[in-house]
GUGUTOR-568711 format. One record per residue (C-alpha): x, y negated, z; residue number from 0. Coordinates in steps of 0.5 Angstrom, whole numbers. Each point is the difference from the previous one (the first is absolute). Layout:
N
X; Y; Z; NUM .
...
end
This chain:
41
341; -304; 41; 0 .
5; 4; 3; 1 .
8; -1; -2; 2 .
2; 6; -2; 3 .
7; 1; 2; 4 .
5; 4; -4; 5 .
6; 4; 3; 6 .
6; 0; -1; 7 .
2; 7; -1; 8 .
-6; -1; -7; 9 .
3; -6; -2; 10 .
8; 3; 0; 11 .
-3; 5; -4; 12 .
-3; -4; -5; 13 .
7; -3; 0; 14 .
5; 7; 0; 15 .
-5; 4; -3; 16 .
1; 5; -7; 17 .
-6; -3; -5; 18 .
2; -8; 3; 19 .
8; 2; -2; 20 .
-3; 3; -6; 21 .
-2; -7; -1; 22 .
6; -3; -3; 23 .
7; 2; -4; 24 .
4; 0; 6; 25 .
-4; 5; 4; 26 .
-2; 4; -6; 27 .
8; 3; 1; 28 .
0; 0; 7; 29 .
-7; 5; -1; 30 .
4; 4; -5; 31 .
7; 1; 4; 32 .
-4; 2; 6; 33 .
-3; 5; -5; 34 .
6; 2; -3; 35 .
3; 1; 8; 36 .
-7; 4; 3; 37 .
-4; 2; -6; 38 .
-7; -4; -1; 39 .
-3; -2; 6; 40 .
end
């Protein structure tokens, strides 16, 4: 079976990413402020 290694740059994504900041309160208002500032992204 081959060990599927996953790389780093998906993994901060899923992280960083916008629907993972969704997620919780906190991130929620971030996502709302980054609209406020650049328009919906």
């Amino acid at each position: 079976m081959k060990i599927r290694i996953r790389k780093s740059s998906t993994k901060a994504k899923r992280k960083h990413g916008f629907r993972s900041r969704q997620k919780t309160t906190g991130g929620r208002k971030t996502n709302k402020r980054q609209r406020a500032r650049h328009g919906s992204f």
